[in-house]
C-alpha positions as CSV (number, residue, x, y, z in Angstrom):
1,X,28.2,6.5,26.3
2,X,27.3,5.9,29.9
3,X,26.8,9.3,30.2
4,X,24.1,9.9,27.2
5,X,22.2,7.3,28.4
6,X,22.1,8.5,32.1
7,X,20.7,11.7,30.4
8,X,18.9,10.1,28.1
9,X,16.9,8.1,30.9
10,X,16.6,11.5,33.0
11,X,14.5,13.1,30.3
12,X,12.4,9.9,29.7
13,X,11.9,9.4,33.5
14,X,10.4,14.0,33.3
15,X,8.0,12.9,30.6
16,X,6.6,10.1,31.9
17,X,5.8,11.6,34.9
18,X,4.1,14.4,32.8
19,X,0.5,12.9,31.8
20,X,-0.7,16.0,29.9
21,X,2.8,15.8,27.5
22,X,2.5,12.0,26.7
23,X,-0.8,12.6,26.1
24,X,-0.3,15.2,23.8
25,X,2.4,13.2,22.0
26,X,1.0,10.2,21.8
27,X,-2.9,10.5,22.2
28,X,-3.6,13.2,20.5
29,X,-2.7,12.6,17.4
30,X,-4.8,9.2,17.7
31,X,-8.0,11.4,18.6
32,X,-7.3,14.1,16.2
33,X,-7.2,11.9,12.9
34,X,-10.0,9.8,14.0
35,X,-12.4,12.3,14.6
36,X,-11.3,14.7,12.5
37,X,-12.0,11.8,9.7
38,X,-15.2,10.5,11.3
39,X,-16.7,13.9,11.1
40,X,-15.3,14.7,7.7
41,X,-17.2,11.3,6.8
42,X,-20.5,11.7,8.8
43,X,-20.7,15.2,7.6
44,X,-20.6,14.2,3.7
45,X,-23.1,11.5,4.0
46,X,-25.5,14.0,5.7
47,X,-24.9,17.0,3.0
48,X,-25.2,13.8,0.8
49,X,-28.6,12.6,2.3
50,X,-29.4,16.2,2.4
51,X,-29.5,17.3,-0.7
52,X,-31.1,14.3,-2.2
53,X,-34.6,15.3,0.4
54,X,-34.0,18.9,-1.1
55,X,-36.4,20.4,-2.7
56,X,-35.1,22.7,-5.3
57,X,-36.4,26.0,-6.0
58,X,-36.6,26.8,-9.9
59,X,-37.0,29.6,-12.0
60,X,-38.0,29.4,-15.6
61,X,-40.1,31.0,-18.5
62,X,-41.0,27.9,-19.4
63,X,-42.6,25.3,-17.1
64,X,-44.0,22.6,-19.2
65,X,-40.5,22.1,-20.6
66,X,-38.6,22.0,-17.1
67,X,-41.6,19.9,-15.2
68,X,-41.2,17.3,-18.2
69,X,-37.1,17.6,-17.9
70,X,-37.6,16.6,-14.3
71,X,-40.6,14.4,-15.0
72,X,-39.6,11.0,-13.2
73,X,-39.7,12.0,-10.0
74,X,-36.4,11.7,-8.3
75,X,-35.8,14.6,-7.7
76,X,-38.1,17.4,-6.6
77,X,-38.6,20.9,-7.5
78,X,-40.6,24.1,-7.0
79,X,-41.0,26.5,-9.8
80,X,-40.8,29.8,-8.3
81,X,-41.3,33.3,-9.6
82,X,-38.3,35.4,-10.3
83,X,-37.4,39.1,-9.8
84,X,-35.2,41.0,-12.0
85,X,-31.9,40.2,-11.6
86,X,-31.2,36.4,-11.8
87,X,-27.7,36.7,-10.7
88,X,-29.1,38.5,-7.7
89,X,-31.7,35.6,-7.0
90,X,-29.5,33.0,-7.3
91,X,-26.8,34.6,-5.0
92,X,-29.3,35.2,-2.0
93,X,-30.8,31.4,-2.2
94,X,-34.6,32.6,-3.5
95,X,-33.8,29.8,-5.9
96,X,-31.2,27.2,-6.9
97,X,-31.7,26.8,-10.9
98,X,-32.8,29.1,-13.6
99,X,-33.4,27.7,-17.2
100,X,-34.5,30.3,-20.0
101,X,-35.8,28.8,-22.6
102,X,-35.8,31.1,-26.2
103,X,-37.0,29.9,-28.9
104,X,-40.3,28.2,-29.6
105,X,-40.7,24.7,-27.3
106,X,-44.2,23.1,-28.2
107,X,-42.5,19.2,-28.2
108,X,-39.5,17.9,-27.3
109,X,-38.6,17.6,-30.8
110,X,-38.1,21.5,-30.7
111,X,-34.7,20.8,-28.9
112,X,-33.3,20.4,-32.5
113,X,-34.3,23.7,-34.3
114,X,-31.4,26.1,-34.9
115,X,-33.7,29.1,-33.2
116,X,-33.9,27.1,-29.3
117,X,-31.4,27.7,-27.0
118,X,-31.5,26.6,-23.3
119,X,-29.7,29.0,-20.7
120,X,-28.7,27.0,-17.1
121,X,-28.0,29.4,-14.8
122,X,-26.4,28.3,-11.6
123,X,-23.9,29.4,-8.7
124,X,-21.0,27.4,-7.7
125,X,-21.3,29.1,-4.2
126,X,-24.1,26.3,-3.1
127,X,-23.7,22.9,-3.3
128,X,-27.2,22.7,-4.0
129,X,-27.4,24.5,-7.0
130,X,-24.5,22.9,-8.3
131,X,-26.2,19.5,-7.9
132,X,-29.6,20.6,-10.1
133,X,-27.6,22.0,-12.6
134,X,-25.8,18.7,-13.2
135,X,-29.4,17.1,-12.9
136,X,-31.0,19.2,-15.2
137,X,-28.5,19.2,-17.9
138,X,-27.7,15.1,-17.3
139,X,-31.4,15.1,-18.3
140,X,-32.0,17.3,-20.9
141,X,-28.9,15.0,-22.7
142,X,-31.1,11.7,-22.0
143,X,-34.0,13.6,-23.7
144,X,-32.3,14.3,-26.9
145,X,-31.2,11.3,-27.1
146,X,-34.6,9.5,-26.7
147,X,-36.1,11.7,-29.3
148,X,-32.9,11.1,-31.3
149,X,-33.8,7.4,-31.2
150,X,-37.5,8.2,-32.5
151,X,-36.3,9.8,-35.4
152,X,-33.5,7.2,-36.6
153,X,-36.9,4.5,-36.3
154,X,-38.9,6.8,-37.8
155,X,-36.7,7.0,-40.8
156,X,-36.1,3.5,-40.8
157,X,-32.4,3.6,-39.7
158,X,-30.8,1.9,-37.3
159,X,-31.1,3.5,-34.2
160,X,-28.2,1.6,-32.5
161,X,-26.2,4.1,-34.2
162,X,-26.3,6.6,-31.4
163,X,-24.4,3.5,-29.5
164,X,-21.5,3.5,-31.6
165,X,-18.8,3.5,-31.4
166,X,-18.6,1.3,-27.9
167,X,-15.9,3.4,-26.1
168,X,-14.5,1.3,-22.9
169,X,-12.8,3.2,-20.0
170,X,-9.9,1.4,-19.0
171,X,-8.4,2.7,-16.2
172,X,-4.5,1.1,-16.1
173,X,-3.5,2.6,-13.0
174,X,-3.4,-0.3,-10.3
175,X,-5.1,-0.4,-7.3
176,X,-2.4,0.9,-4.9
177,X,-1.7,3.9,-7.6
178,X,-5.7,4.3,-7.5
179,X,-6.1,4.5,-3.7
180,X,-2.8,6.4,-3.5
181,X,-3.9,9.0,-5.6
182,X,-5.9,10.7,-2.7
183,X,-3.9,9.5,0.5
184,X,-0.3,9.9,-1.1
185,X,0.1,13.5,-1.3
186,X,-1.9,13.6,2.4
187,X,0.0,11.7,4.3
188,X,3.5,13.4,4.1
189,X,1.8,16.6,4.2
190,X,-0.2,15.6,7.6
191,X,2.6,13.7,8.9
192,X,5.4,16.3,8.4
193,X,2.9,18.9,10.0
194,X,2.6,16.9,13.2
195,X,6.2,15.9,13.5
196,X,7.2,19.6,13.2
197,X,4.1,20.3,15.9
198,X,4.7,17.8,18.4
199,X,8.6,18.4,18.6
200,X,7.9,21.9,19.1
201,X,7.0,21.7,22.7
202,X,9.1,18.8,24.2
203,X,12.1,20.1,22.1
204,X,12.3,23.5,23.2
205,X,11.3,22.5,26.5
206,X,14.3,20.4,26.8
207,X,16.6,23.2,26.0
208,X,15.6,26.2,25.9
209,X,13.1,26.0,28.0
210,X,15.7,24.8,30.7
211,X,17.8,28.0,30.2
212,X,14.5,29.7,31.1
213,X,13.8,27.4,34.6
214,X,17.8,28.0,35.1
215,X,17.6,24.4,35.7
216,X,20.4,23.6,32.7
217,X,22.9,25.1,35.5
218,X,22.0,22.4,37.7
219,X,22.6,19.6,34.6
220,X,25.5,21.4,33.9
221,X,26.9,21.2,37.6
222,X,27.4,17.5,37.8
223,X,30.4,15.5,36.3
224,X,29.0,14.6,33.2
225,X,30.4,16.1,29.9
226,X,28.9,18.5,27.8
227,X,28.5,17.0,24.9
228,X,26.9,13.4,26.8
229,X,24.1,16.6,27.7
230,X,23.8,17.2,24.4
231,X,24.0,14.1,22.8
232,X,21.3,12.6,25.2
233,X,18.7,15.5,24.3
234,X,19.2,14.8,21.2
235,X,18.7,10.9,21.2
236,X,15.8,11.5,23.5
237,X,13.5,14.0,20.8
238,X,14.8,11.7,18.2
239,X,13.3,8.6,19.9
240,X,9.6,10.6,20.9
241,X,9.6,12.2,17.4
242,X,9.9,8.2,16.1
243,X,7.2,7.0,18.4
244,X,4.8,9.7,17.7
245,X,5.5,9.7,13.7
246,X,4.6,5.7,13.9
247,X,1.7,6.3,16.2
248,X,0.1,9.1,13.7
249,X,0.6,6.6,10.7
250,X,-1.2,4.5,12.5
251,X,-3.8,7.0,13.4
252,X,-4.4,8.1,9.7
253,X,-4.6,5.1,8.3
254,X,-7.6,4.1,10.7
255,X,-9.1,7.5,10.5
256,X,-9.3,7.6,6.5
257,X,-10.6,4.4,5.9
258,X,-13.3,4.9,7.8
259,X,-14.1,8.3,6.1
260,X,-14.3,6.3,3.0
261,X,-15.2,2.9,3.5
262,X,-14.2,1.8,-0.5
263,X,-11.0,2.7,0.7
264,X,-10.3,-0.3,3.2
265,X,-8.2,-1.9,0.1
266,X,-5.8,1.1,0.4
267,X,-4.0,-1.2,3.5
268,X,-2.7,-3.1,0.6
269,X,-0.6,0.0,-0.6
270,X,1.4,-1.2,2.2
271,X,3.1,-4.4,1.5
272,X,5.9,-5.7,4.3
273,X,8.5,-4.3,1.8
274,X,6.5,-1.0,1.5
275,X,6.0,-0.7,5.2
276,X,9.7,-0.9,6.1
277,X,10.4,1.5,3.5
278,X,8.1,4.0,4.7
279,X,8.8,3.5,8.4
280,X,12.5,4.2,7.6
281,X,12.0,7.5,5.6
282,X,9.6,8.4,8.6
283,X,12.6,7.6,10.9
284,X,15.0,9.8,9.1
285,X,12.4,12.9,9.0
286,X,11.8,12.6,12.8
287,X,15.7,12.3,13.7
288,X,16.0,15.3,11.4
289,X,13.3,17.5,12.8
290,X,14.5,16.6,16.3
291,X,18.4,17.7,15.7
292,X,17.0,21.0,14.2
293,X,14.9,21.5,16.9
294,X,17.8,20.8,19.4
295,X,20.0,23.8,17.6
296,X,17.3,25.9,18.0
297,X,16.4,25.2,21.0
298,X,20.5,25.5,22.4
299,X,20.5,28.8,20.2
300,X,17.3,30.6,21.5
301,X,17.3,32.5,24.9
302,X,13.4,31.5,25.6
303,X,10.9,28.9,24.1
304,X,9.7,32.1,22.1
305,X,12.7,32.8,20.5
306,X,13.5,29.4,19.4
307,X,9.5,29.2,18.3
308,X,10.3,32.1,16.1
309,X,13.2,31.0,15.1
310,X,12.1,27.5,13.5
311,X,9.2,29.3,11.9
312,X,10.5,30.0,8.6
313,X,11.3,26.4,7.5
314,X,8.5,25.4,9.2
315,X,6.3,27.5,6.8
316,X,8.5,26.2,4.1
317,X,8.2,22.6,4.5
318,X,3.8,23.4,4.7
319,X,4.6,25.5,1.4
320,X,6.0,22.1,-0.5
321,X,4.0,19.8,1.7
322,X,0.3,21.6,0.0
323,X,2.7,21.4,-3.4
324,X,3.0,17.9,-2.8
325,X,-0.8,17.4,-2.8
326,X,-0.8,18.3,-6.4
327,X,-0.9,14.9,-8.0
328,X,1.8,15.6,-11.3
329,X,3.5,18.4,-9.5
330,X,7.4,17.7,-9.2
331,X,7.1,14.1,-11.5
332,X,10.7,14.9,-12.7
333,X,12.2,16.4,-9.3
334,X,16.1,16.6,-9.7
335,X,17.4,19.3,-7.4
336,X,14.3,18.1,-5.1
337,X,15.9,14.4,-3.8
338,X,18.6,16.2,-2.4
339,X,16.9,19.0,-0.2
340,X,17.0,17.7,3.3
341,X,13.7,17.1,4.7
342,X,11.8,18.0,1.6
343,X,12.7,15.1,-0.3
344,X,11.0,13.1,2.3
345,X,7.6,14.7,1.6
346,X,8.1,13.6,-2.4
347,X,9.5,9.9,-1.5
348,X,6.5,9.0,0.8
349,X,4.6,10.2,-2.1
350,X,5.6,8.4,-4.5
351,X,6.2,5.6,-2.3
352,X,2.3,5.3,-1.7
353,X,1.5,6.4,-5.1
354,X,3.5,4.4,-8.1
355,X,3.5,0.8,-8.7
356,X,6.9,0.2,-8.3
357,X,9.2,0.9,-5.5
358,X,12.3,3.2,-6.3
359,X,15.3,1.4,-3.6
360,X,17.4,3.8,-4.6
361,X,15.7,7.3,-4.1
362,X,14.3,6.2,-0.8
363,X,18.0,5.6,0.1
364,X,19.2,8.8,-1.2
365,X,16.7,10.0,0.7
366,X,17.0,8.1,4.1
367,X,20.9,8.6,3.4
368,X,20.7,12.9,2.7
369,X,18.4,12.9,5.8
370,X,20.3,11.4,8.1
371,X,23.4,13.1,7.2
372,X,22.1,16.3,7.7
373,X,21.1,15.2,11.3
374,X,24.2,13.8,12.0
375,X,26.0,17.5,11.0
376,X,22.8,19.3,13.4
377,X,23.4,17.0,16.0
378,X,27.4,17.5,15.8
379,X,26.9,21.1,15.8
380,X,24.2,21.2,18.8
381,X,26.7,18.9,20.8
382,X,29.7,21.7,19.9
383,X,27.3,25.0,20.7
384,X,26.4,22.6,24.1
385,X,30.4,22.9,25.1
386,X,30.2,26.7,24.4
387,X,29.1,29.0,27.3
388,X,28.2,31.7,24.9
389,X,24.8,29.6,23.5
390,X,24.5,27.5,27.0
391,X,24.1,31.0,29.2
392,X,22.7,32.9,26.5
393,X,19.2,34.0,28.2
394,X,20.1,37.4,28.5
395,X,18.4,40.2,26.1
């Protein structure tokens, strides 16, 4: 044991002499999430405050109807002239909304005879034409209705009709489940991302980037054993992937709620109880990643190979990580729960996202994980005492 911690202490002494990697573990991920938040945020309020100035360009064969549709004032518009082709029009930006009117529209009342039709024409492709469509057609309802109201008083009848029946939207989900539903499947996905990222470089630096400096010979010269090498890489990406997982919690949790500011009440997602919970499924991803990037790393001849190597599960883990940004996806998971490192993408989840917490998948989770480092780091230590992996930098 003496001898893992001298090794242990060795590669903690490297790193904290190495600015640029402690950076890049630990402040990084800090300034990554917060700005990349703050400019998601800033740059919604001003596409937001920009299309509320717009001025919208509009084509229609009937002006009088669309200047009275758009009648209060809020928002602007410019009838323009059209050419031929309206898809063409709308696709190079001459305009933003096209309405053609058929039928006969003297009054408003005219909405109601079986010969008018209304055609909204729009393109998905701009936000801007997306946003006077919904305008147009939110008012053209409110008109109907208005005129509906004239005729039910005209006739005599009740026009409180129209308000019935009173339909209340209850939403049951509770508040954590509400705030979850955007930040749980983002957080594992983000989160698993960086811890795959940030072991990357100090794990394969540590191993197989020593077989590269032939500096592991030197390690390997002095009278410590094998395996206490091994086992002492191993605890030491085990404890930076735990201290930068924690750290880009943190980060996130800063950096999102101040992208969305109603979303300050998502801190009470996290309850003590909730927070431990969390933080030890975290722990178990983080000693997992690190003992399969320590085989990898003992494996590979260069920091290339082994970066090769660990690509396909890396791709994997994005695969059900995206999947897991789905909000119903993998509700019933079965098999799921016990696919090491996978099932900790789906526990955070639900973790952060259902009301109650599940003890006992988050165990079978914390328990799987940790298991299947144990076996990695067992078989890193044993490839450690074999000279064909330790010496294998030839081609």
């Amino acid at each position: 044991m003496k001898d893992i911690i001298t090794v242990l202490k060795k590669e903690l002494r490297n790193v904290l002499k190495d600015r640029r990697t402690l950076f890049m573990l630990f402040g990084v991920p800090v300034i990554m999430f917060l700005l990349i938040f703050n400019v998601m945020g800033e740059a919604m309020k001003s596409q937001e405050k920009k299309l509320e100035e717009t001025v919208y360009k509009v084509y229609t064969n009937h002006a009088a109807f669309v200047e009275n549709v758009f009648r209060d004032g809020m928002t602007k518009i410019e009838l323009v002239d059209g050419t031929d082709s309206i898809e063409n029009d709308l696709r190079d930006k001459r305009f933003d909304l096209a309405v053609v009117v058929e039928g006969q529209m003297d009054r408003l009342s005219d909405l109601f005879k079986d010969e008018t039709e209304i055609s909204i024409y729009s393109f998905s492709g701009s936000m801007a034409s997306e946003r006077i469509a919904r305008v147009f057609s939110s008012s053209v309802n409110m008109i109907r209705d208005q005129q509906l109201r004239l005729f039910l008083t005209e006739a005599e009848l009740d026009a409180g009709l129209l308000d019935k029946p009173v339909i209340k939207s209850i939403n049951i989900a509770t508040e954590k489940e509400q705030a979850g539903a955007t930040f749980g499947g983002l957080l594992p996905y983000l989160l698993v991302i960086y811890l795959f990222t940030a072991s990357f470089s100090v794990g394969f630096d540590v191993t197989a980037g020593e077989k590269e400096r032939q500096t592991l010979t030197i390690l390997l010269a002095n009278r410590v054993s094998r395996s206490s090498i091994a086992w002492g890489k191993i605890l030491y990406l085990m404890l930076m992937n735990i201290l930068s997982a924690a750290i880009s919690v943190v980060a996130f949790l800063f950096g999102f709620s101040s992208m969305i500011p109603q979303t300050g009440s998502m801190f009470t997602i996290f309850t003590p109880g909730s927070a431990a919970l969390l933080f030890l499924i975290v722990i178990s991803l983080a000693v997992l990643i690190a003992a399969f990037i320590t085989v990898i790393g003992i494996f590979a001849r260069s920091v290339k190979e082994a970066s090769a190597y660990s690509l396909p599960i890396y791709v994997v883990t994005i695969l059900f990580g995206v999947l897991g940004l789905q909000s119903e996806l993998f509700q019933s998971q079965g098999v799921i729960r016990y696919i090491p490192l996978i099932n900790g993408i789906f526990t955070m989840k639900d973790l952060i996202t259902q009301p109650r917490l599940d003890y006992v998948t988050v165990a079978i989770t914390v328990v799987i994980n940790l298991a299947a480092a144990a076996l990695l780091a067992f078989l890193a230590a044993k490839m450690f005492s074999d000279e064909r992996f330790v010496f294998r930098t030839g081609n």
